[in-house]
One Martini backbone bead per residue (centre of mass of N, CA, C, O) as a GRO file, in nm:
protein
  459
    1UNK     BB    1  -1.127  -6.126   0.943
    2UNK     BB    2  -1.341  -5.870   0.956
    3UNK     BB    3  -1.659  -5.741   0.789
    4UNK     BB    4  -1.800  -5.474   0.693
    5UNK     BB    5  -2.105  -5.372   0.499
    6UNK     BB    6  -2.105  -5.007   0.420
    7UNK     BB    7  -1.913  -5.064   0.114
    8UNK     BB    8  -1.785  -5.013  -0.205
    9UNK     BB    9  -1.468  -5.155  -0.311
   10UNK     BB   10  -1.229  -5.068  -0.562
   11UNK     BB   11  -0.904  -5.231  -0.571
   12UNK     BB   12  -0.603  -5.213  -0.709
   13UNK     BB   13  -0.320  -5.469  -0.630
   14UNK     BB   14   0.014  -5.454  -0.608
   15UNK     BB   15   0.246  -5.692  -0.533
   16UNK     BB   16   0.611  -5.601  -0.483
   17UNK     BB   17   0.957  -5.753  -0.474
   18UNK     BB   18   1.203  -5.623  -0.361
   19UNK     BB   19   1.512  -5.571  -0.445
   20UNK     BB   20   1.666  -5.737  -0.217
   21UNK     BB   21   1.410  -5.806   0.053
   22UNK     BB   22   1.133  -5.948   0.068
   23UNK     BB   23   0.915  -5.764   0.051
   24UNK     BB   24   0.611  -5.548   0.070
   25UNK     BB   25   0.464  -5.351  -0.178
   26UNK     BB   26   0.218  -5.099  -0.204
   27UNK     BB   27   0.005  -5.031  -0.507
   28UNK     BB   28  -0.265  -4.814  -0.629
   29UNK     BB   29  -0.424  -4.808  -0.917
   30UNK     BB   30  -0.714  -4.821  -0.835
   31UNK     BB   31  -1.014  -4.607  -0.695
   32UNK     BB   32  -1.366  -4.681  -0.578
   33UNK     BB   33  -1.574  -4.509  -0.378
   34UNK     BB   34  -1.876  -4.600  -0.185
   35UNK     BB   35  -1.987  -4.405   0.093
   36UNK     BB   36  -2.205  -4.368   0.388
   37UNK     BB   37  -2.025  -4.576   0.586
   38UNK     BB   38  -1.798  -4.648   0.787
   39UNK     BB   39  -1.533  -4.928   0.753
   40UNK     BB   40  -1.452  -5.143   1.026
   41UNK     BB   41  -1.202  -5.324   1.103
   42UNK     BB   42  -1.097  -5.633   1.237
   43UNK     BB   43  -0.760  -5.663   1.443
   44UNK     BB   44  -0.582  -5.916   1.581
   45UNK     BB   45  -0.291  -5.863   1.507
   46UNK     BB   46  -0.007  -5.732   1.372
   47UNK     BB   47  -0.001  -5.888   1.133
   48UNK     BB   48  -0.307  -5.804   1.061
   49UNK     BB   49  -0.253  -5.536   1.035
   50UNK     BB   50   0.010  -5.517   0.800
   51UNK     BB   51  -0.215  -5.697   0.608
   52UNK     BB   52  -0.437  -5.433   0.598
   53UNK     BB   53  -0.263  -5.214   0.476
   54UNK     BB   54  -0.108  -5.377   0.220
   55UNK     BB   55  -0.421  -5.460   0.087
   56UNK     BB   56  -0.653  -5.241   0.200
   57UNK     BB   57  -0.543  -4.973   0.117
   58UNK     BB   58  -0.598  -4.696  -0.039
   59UNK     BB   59  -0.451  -4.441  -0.208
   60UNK     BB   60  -0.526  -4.203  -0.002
   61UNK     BB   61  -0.429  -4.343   0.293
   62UNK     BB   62  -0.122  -4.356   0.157
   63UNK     BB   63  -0.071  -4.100  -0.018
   64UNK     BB   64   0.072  -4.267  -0.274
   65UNK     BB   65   0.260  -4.444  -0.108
   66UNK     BB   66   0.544  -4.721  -0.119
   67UNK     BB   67   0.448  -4.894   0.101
   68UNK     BB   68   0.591  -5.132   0.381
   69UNK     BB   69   0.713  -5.287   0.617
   70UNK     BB   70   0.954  -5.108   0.714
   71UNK     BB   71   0.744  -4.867   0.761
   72UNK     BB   72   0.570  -5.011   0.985
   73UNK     BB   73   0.822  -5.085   1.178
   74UNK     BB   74   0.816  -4.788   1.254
   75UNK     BB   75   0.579  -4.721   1.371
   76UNK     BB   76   0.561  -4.908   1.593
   77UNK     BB   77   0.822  -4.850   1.727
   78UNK     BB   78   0.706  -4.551   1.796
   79UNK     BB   79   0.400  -4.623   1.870
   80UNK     BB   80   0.284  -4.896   1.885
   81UNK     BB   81   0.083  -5.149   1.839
   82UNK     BB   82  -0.218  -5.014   1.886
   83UNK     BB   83  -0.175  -4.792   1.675
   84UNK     BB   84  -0.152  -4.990   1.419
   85UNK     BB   85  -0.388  -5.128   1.456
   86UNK     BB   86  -0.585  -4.872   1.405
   87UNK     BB   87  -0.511  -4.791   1.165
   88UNK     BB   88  -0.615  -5.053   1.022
   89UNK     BB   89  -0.889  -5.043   1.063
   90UNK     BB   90  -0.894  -4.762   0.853
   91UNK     BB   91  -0.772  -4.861   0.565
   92UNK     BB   92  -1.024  -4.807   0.368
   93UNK     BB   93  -1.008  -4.544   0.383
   94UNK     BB   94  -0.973  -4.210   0.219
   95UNK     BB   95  -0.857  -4.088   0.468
   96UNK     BB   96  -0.576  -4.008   0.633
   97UNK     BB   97  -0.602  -3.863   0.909
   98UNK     BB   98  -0.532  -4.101   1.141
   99UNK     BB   99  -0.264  -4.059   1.152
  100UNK     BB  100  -0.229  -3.767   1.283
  101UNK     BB  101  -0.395  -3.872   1.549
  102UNK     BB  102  -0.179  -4.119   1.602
  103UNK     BB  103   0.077  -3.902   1.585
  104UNK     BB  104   0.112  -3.636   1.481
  105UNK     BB  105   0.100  -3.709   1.158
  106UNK     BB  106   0.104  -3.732   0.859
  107UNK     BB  107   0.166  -3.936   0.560
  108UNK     BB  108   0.351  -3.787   0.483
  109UNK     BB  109   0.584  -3.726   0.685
  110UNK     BB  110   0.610  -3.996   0.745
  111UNK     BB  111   0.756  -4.070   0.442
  112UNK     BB  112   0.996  -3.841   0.521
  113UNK     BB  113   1.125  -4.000   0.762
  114UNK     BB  114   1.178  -4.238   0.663
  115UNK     BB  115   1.365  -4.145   0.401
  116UNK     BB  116   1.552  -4.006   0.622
  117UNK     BB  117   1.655  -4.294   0.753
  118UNK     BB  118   1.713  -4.458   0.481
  119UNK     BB  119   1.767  -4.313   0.201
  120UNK     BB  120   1.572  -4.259  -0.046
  121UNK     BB  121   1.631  -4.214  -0.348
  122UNK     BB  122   1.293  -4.214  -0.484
  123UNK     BB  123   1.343  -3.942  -0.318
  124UNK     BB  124   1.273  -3.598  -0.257
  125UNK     BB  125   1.409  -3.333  -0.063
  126UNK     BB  126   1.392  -3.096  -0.185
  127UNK     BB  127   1.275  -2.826  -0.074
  128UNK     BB  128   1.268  -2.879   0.257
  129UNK     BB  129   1.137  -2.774   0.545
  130UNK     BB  130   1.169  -2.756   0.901
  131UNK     BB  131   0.950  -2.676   1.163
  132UNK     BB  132   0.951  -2.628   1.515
  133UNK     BB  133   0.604  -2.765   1.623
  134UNK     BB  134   0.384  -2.817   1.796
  135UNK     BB  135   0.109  -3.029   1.854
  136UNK     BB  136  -0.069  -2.712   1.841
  137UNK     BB  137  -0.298  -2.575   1.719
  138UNK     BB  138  -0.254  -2.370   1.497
  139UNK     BB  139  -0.130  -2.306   1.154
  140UNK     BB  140   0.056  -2.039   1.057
  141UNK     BB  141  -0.018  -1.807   0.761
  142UNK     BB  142   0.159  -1.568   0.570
  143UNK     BB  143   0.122  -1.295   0.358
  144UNK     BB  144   0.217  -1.077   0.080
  145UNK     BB  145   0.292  -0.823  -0.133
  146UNK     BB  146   0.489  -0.609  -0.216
  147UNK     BB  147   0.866  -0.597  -0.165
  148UNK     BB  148   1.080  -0.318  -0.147
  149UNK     BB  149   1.488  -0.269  -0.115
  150UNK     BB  150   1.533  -0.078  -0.318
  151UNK     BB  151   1.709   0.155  -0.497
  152UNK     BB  152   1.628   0.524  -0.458
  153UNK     BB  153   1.361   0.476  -0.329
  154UNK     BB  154   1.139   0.590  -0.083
  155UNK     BB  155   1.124   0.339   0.122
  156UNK     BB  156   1.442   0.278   0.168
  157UNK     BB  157   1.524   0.600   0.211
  158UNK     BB  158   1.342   0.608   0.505
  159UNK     BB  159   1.487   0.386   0.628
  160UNK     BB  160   1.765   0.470   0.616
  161UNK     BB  161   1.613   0.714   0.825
  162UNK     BB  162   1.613   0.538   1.049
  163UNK     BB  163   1.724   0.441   1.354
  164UNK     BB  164   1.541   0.129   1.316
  165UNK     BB  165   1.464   0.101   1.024
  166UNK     BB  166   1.283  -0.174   0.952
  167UNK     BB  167   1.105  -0.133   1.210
  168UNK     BB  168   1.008   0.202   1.136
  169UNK     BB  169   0.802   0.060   0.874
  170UNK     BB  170   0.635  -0.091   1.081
  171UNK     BB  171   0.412  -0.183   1.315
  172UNK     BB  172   0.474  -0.371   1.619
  173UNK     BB  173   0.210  -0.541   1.590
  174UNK     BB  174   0.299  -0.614   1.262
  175UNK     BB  175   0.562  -0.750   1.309
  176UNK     BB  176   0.461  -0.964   1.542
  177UNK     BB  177   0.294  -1.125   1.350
  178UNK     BB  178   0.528  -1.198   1.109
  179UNK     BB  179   0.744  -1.350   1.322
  180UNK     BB  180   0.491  -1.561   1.461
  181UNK     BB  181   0.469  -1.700   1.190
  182UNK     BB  182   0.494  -1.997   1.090
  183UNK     BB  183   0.451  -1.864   0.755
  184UNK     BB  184   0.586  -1.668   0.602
  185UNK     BB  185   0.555  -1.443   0.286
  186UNK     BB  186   0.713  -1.251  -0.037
  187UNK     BB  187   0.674  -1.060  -0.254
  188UNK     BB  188   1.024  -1.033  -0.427
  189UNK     BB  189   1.038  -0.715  -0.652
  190UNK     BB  190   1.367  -0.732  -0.672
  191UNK     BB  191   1.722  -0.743  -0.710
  192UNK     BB  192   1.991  -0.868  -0.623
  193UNK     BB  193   2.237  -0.606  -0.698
  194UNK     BB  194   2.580  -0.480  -0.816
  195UNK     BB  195   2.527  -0.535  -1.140
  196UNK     BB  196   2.450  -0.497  -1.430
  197UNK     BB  197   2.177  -0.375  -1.631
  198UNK     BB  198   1.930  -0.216  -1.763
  199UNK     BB  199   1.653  -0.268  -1.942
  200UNK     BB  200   1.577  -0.186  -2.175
  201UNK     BB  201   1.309  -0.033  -2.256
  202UNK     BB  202   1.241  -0.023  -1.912
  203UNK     BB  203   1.030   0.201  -1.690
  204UNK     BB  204   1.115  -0.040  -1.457
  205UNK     BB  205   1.360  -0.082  -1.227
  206UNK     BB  206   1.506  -0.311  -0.981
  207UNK     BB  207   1.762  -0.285  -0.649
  208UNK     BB  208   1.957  -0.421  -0.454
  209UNK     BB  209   2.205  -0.459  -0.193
  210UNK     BB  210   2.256  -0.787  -0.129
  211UNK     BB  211   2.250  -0.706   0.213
  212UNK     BB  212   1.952  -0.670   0.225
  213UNK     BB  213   1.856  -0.951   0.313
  214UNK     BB  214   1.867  -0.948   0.609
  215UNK     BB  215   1.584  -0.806   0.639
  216UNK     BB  216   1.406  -1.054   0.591
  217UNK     BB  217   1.513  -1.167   0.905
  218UNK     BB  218   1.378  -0.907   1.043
  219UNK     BB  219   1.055  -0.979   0.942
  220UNK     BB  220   1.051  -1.342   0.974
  221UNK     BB  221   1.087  -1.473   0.670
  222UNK     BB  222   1.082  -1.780   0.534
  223UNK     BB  223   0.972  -1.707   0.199
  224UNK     BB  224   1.010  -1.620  -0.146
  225UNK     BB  225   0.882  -1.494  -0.418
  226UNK     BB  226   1.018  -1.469  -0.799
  227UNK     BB  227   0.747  -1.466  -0.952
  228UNK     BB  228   0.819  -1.197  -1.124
  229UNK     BB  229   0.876  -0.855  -1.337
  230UNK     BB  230   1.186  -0.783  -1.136
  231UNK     BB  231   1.381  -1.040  -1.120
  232UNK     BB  232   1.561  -0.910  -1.435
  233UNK     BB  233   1.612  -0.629  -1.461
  234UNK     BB  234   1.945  -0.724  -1.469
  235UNK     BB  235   1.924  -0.932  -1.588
  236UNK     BB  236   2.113  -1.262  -1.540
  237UNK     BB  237   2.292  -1.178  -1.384
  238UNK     BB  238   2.099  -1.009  -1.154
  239UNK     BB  239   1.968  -1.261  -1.103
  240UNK     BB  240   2.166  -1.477  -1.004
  241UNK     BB  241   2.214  -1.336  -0.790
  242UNK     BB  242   1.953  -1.349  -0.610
  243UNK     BB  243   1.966  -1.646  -0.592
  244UNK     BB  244   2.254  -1.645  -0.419
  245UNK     BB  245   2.170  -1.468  -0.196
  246UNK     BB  246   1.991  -1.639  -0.057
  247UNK     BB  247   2.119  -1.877  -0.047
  248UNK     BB  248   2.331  -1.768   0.167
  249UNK     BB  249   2.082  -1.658   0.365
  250UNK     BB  250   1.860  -1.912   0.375
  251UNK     BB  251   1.614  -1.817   0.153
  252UNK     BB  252   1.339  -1.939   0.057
  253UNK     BB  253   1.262  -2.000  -0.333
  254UNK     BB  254   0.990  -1.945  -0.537
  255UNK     BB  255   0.936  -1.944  -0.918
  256UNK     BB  256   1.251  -2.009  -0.972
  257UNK     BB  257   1.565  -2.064  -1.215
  258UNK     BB  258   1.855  -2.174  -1.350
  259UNK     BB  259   1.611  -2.370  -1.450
  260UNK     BB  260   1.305  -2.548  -1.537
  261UNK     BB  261   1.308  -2.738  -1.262
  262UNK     BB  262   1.348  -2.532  -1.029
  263UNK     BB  263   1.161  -2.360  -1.097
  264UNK     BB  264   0.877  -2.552  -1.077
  265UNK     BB  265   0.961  -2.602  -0.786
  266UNK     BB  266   0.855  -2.649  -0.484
  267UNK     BB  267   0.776  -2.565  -0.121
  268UNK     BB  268   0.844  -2.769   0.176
  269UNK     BB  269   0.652  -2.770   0.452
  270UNK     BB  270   0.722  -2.874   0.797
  271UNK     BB  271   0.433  -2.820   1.042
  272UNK     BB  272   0.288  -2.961   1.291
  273UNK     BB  273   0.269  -3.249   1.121
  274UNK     BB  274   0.265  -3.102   0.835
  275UNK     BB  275   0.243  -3.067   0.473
  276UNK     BB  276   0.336  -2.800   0.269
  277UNK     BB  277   0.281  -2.607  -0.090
  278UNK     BB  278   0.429  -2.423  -0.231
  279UNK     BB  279   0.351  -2.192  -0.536
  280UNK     BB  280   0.519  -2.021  -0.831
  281UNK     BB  281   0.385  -1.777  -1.081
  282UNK     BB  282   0.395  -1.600  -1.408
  283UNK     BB  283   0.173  -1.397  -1.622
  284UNK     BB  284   0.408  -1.187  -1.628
  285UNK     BB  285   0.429  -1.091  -1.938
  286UNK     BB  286   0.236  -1.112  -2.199
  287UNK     BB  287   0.339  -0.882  -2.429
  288UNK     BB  288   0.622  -0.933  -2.368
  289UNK     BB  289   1.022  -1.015  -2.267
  290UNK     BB  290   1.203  -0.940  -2.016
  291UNK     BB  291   1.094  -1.194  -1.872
  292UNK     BB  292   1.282  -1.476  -1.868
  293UNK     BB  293   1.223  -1.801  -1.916
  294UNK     BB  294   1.251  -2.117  -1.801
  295UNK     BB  295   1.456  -2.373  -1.914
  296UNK     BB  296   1.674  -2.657  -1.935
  297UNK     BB  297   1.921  -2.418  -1.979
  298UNK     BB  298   1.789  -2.159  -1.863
  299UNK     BB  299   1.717  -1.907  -1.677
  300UNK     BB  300   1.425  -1.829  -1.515
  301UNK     BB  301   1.087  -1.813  -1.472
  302UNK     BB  302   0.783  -1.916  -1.398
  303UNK     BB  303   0.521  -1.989  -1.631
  304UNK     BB  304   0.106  -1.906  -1.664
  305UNK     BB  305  -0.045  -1.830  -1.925
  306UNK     BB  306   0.022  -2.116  -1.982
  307UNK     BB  307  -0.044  -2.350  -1.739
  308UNK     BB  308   0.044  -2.663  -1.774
  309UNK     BB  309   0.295  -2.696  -1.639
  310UNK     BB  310   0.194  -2.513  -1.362
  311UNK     BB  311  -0.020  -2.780  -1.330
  312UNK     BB  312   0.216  -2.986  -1.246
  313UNK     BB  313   0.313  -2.903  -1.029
  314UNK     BB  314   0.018  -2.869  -0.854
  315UNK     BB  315   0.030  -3.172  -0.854
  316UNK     BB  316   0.320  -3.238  -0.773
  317UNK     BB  317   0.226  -3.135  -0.472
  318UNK     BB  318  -0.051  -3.278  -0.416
  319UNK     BB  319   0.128  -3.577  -0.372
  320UNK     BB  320   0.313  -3.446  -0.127
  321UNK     BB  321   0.094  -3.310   0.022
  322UNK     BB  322  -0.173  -3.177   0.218
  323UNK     BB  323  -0.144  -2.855   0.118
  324UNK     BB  324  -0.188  -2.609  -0.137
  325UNK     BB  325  -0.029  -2.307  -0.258
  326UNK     BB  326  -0.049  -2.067  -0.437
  327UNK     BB  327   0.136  -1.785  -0.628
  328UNK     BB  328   0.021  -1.571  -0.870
  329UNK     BB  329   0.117  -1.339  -1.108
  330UNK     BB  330  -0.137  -1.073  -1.183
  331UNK     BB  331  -0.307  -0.913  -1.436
  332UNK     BB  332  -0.403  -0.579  -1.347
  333UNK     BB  333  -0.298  -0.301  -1.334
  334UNK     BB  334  -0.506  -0.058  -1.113
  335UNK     BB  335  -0.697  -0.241  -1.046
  336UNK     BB  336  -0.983  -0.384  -0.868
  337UNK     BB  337  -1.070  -0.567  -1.107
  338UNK     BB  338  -1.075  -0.892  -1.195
  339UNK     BB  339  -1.024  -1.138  -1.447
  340UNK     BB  340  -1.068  -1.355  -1.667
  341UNK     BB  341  -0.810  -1.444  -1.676
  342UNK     BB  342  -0.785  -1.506  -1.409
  343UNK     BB  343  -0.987  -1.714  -1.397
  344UNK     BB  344  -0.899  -1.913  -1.606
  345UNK     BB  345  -0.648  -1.995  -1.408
  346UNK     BB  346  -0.800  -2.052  -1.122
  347UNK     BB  347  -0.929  -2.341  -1.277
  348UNK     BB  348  -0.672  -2.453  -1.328
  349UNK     BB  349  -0.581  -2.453  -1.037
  350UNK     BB  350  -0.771  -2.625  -0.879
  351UNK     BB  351  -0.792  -2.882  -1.086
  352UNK     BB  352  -0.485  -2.941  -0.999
  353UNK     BB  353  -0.514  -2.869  -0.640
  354UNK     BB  354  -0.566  -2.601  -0.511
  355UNK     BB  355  -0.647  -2.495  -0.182
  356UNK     BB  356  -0.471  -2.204  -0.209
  357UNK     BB  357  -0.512  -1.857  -0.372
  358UNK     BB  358  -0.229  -1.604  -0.393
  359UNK     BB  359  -0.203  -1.298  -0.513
  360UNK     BB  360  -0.076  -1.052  -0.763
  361UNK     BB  361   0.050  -0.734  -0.914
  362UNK     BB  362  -0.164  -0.465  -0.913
  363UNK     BB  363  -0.093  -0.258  -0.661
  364UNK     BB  364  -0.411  -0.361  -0.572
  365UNK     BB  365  -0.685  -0.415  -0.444
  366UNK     BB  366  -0.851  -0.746  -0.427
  367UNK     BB  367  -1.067  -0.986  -0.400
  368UNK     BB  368  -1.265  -1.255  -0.266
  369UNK     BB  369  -1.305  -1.586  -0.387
  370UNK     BB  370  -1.455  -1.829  -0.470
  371UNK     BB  371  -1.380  -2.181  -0.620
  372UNK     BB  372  -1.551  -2.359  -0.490
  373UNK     BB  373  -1.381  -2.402  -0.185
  374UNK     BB  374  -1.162  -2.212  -0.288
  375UNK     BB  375  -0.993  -1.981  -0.220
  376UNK     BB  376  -0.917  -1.617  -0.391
  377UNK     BB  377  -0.692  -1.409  -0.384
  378UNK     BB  378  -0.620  -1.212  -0.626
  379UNK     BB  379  -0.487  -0.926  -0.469
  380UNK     BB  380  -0.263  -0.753  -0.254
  381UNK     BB  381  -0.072  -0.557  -0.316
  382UNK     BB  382   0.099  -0.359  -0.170
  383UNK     BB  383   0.295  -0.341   0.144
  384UNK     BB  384   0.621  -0.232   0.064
  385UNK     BB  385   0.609   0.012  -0.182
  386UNK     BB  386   0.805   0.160  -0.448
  387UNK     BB  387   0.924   0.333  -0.770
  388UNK     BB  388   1.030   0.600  -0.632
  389UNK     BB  389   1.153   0.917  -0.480
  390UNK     BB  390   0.788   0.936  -0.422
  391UNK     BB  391   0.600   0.922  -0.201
  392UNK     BB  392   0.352   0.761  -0.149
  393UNK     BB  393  -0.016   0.724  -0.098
  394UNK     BB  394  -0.199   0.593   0.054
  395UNK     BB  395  -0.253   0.213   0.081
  396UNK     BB  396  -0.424  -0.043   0.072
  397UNK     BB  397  -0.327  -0.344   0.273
  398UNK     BB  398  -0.257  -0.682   0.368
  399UNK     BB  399  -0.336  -0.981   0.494
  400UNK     BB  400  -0.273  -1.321   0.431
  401UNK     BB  401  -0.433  -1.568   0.596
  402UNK     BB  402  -0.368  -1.940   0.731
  403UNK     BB  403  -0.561  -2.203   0.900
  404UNK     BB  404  -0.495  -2.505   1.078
  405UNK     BB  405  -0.654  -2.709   1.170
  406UNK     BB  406  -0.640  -2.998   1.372
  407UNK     BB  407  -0.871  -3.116   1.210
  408UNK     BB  408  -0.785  -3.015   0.898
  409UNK     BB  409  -0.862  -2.773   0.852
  410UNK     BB  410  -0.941  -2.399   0.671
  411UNK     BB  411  -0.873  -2.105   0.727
  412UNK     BB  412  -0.980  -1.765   0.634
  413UNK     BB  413  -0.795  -1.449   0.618
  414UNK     BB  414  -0.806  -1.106   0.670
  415UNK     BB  415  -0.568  -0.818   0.756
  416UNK     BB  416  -0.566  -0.530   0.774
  417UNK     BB  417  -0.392  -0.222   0.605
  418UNK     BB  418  -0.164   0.049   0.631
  419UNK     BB  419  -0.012   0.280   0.415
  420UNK     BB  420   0.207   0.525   0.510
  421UNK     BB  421   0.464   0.708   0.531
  422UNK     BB  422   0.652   0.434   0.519
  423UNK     BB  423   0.426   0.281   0.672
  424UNK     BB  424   0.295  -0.006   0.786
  425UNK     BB  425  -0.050  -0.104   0.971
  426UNK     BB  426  -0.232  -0.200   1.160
  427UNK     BB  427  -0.571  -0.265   1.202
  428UNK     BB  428  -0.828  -0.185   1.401
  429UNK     BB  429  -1.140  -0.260   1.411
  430UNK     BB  430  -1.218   0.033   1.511
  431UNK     BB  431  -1.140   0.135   1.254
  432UNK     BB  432  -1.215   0.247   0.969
  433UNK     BB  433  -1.004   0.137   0.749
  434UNK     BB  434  -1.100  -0.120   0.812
  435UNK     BB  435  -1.439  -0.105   0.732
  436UNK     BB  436  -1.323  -0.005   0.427
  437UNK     BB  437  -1.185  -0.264   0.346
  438UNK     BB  438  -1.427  -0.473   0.414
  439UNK     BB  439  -1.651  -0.351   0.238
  440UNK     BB  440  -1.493  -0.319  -0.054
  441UNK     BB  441  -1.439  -0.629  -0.075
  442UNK     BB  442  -1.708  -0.719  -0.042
  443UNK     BB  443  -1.853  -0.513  -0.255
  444UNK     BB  444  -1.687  -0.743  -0.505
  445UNK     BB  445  -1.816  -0.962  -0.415
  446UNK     BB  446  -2.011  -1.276  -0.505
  447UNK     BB  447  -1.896  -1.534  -0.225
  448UNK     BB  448  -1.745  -1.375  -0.033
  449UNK     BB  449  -1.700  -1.310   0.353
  450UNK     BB  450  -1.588  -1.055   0.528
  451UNK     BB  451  -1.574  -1.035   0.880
  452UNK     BB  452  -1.462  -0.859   1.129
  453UNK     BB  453  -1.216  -1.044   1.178
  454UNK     BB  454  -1.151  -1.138   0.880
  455UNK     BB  455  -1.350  -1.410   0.797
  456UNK     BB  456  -1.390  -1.631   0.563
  457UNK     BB  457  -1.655  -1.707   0.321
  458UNK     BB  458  -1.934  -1.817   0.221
  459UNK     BB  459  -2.216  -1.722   0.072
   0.00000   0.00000   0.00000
């Protein structure tokens, strides 16, 4: 086996006899790579290929898992020898993502189904979720700001007023958009229950009739955030209906949980060949306690005003997926700069792995910031929601969409939106109302441009 030398690489690699196998698991401990040019190992044949990924791939290329023959041996026989040659060839390399070009798969993805064929017991399947798409164009995400379907107040009662219900309250064309993406996320902003009583002295409280969670799948949703301050609104019975009314509708939920196991835990989806992680945490309430912290054996919400915990969980988003989506509770209501507050929880979740960062609850829109790369959607604000029996007067909100393209980049968009008379709607880039939510968001960032069509970049 030749190599060229255009590279310094130091890898320390554990070779461990797997417990009654007999087989190789690669470890890799430490690695140090400076490279200008890409080094390319020549591969004799297959057994040369197989013992050049188990000797020589970096822990970056092997995403950081414990392959061994038997994962080779599955990847041989589903692509074939000249495959896993080539994927050899460049085992070396810090990027993973030959194996995605070469099979249509991330090295996550790729030893998610490993794990599922074998049965890897020290392997957590939990919260995985698979779409079913093919491996070409773009990957959609769409995201959205506050959405409630309590009783009593007026886009609830303006719904119940329309012919086709909840359709009836989104224009068609945004609609078809919401459905049409491959990963739908709304913050789920109050309780499914027909239980408990309203938080003392909590000055609105919000709840829906468990039934109502039907909507979410009348509007395409795929997964809602629950890390917010009135998911709790009905005390705990309140709660625990809500993550169960869930639970039975079959829509995931990110951010809070039965304990705070569950709560910490991510969800992530497989699609296009690729592995996405949502997380998702609540630094409201800052200075109450209505809503409350899961421990390891009360239910509650997932909080990250100490952001410590919620900063492990987003590294082991990171760890175990390509693409790491934050979603955050935060800031201060009402208000259209976000706050100092808000920057240095973002700087911890960069820090910690974050891709890109969806705020949320300040009832109205922030604008988008970088920190180093990473997108910052500070807050969505309000998306189809009201407080009281008092339709709201008009205000602008939008989807944030993450577009992954086939080359593994990520691209970022804003949607302008506009409620109005209990109806959210797209807006077309002709109208004013589309051009006057793009210039005054562009005109509170420092860092971020976004161009007529929507999309975000560095200034």
């Amino acid at each position: 086996m030749k190599k060229c030398n255009f590279c310094i690489a130091i890898v320390t690699v554990v070779i461990s006899l797997l417990t009654g196998c007999g087989h190789k698991t690669i470890e890799v401990d430490t690695v140090n790579l400076e490279a200008s040019e890409p080094e390319i190992i020549e591969i004799a044949d297959l057994t040369d290929a197989w013992d050049t990924i188990l000797n020589n791939s970096t822990i970056e290329f092997i995403g950081g898992h414990p392959i061994d023959e038997s994962f080779l041996a599955m990847i041989t026989s589903e692509y074939g020898e000249d495959v896993i040659e080539e994927i050899a060839s460049y085992a070396n390399f810090q990027t993973p993502e030959i194996w995605y070009q070469l099979t249509g798969k991330s090295i996550h993805v790729l030893w998610y189904e490993y794990c599922m064929d074998t049965g890897l017991q020290s392997y957590s399947y939990d919260k995985t979720y698979v779409i079913d798409k093919p491996v070409y164009g773009d990957i959609v995400l769409d995201f959205t700001g506050d959405l409630s379907f309590a009783e009593g107040i007026a886009t609830t009662e303006f719904m119940d007023s329309q012919i086709n219900g909840i359709e009836d309250c989104f224009s068609a064309d945004l609609l078809e958009e919401m459905r049409e993406a491959d990963i739908l996320l709304v913050n789920n902003e109050f309780a499914y229950t027909n239980r408990g009583a309203p938080l003392a002295g909590k000055a609105y409280t919000f709840k829906a009739d468990p039934s109502r969670v039907a909507l979410l799948e009348e509007l395409g949703v795929d997964a809602v955030s629950v890390a917010n301050n009135h998911v709790y609104d009905y005390d705990e019975i309140g709660f625990l209906d809500t993550l169960n009314t869930l639970n039975l509708q079959g829509i995931p939920y990110v951010g809070a949980g039965v304990n705070l196991e569950e709560a910490k835990k991510p969800i992530y989806f497989i699609v296009g060949g690729r592995k996405i992680a949502i997380v998702a945490a609540t630094q409201i309430e800052r200075t109450l306690n209505y809503t409350k912290e899961a421990t390891g054996v009360t239910p509650g919400v997932m909080k990250c005003l100490h952001p410590e915990a919620f900063c492990e969980t987003i590294s082991e988003a990171k760890a175990n997926a390509d693409y790491v989506i934050v979603f955050p509770h935060w800031g201060t209501e009402g208000t259209a700069n976000y706050g100092g507050d808000q920057m240095a929880l973002a700087r911890a979740f960069v820090e910690a792995g974050a891709d890109v960062i969806i705020g949320g609850h300040t009832h109205c829109l922030q604008t988008i910031e970088y920190m180093d790369d990473v997108p910052i959607y500070y807050s969505l604000g309000n998306y189809w929601f009201s407080t009281t029996s008092n339709m709201p007067t008009s205000y602008d909100t939008g989807l944030a969409q993450i577009r992954i393209k086939q080359d593994g980049s990520v691209d970022s968009y804003f949607i302008p939106c506009n409620f109005n008379a209990g109806v959210t709607s797209l807006l077309g880039s002709e109208d004013m109302a589309y051009s006057n939510i793009i210039d005054g968001l562009n005109s509170l960032s420092s860092s971020a441009k976004i161009d007529k069509d929507g999309r975000i970049s560095k200034k």
